[in-house]
C-alpha positions as CSV (number, residue, x, y, z in Angstrom):
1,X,0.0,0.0,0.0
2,X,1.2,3.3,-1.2
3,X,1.1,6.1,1.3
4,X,-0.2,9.6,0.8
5,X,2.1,12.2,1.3
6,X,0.1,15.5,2.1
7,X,2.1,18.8,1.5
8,X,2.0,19.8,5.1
9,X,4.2,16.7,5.8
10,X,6.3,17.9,3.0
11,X,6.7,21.3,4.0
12,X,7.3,20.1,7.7
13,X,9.6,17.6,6.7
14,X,11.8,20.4,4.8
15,X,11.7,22.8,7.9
16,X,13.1,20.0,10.2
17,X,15.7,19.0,7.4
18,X,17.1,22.3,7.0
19,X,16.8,23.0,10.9
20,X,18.8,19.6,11.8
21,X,21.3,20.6,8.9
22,X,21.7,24.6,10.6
23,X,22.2,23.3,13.9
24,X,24.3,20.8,13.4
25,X,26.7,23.0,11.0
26,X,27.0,25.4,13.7
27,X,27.7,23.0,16.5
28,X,30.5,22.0,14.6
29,X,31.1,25.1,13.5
30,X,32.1,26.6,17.3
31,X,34.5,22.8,17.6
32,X,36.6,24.2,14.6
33,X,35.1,22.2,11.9
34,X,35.0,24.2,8.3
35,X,31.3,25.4,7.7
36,X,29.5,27.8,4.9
37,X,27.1,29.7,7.0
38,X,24.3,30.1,4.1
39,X,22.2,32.5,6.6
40,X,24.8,34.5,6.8
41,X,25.8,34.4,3.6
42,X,22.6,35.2,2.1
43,X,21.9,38.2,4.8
44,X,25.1,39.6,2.7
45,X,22.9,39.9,-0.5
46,X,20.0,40.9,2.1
47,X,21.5,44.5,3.2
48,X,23.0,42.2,5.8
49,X,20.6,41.4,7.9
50,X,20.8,38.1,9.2
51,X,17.4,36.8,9.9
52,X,16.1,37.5,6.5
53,X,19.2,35.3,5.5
54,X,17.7,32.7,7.4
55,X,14.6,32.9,6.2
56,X,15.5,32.6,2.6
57,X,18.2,29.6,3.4
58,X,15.0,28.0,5.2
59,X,12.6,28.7,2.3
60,X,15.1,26.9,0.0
61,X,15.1,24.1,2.5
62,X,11.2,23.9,2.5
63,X,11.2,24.6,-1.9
64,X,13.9,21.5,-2.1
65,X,11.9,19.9,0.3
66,X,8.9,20.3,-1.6
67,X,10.8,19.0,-4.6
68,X,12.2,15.8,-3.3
69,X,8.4,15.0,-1.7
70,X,6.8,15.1,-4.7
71,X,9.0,14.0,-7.4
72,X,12.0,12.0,-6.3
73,X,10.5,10.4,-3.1
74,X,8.5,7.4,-4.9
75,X,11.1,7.2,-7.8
76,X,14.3,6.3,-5.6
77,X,14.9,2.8,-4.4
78,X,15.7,2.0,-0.5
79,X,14.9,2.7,2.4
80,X,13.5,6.2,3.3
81,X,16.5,8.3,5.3
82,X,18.4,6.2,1.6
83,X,16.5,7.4,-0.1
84,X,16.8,11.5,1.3
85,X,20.7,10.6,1.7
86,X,20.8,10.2,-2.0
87,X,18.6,13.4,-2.7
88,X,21.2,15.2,0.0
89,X,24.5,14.0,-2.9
90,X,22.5,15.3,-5.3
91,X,21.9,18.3,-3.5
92,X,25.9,18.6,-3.0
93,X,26.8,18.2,-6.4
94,X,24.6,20.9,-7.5
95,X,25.6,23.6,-5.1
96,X,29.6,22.5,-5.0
97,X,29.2,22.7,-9.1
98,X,27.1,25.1,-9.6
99,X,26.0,27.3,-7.3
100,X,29.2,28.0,-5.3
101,X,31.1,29.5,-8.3
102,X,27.8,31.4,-9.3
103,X,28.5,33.2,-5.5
104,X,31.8,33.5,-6.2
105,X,33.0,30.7,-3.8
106,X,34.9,28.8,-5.9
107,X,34.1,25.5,-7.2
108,X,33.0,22.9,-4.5
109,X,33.3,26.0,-1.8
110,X,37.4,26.1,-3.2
111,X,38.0,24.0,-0.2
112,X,38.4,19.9,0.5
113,X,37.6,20.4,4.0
114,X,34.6,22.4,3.6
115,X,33.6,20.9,0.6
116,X,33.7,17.3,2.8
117,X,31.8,19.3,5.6
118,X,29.1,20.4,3.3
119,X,28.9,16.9,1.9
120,X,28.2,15.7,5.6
121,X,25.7,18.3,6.2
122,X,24.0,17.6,2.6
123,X,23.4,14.4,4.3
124,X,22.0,15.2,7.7
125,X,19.7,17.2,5.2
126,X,18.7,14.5,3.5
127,X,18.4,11.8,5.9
128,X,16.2,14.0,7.7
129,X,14.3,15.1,4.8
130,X,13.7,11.2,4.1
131,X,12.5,9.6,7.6
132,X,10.1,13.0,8.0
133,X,8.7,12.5,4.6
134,X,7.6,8.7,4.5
């Protein structure tokens, strides 16, 4: 039996992806590990003001969210948090390849270390994203 997957789920789901992915970045963030603070970075292009950074780097969290709920989620094999882990490389590759340089961060963040950091937090993301949704 196929379940229904209702946008509030979806929406939720994405929140308490990209919250999991926030907190967890800065945790490491304040023990030394490399980190790109997209609120922050975003507030930049926002007249710097951080909480409108936030919002936007949440509303892409809830859009992607949106996106893997209603068009990957029944297409990818596995288990569910496989499933979101998956969507979270995906999610990597695209910003490391394409959207990093586009900011002017160099390709894959112009760092190993916090290319490898975003990778991990890519998959917090998407494990998340996963075991919410189903």
């Amino acid at each position: 039996m196929k379940k229904t997957l209702s946008l509030t789920r979806v929406l939720i789901a994405g929140f308490i992806a990209t919250f999991a992915m926030t907190a967890i970045g800065l945790v490491g963030h304040h023990l030394g590990a490399p980190f790109v603070d997209w609120g922050s970075f975003l507030a930049s292009h926002f007249g710097g003001n951080l909480l409108w950074g936030y919002f936007f780097f949440f509303m892409a969290g809830v859009v992607l969210g949106m996106a893997y709920g209603t068009i990957l989620k029944g297409r990818l094999p596995g288990k569910a948090w496989q499933r979101g882990l998956f969507y979270g490389v995906l999610l990597w590759i695209v910003t490391g390849a394409l959207l990093a340089p586009a900011f002017n961060l160099g390709f894959f963040m112009g760092s190993v270390g916090i290319a490898l950091g975003t990778l991990l937090l890519y998959w917090v993301y998407g494990a998340v994203l996963g075991a919410v949704c189903d």
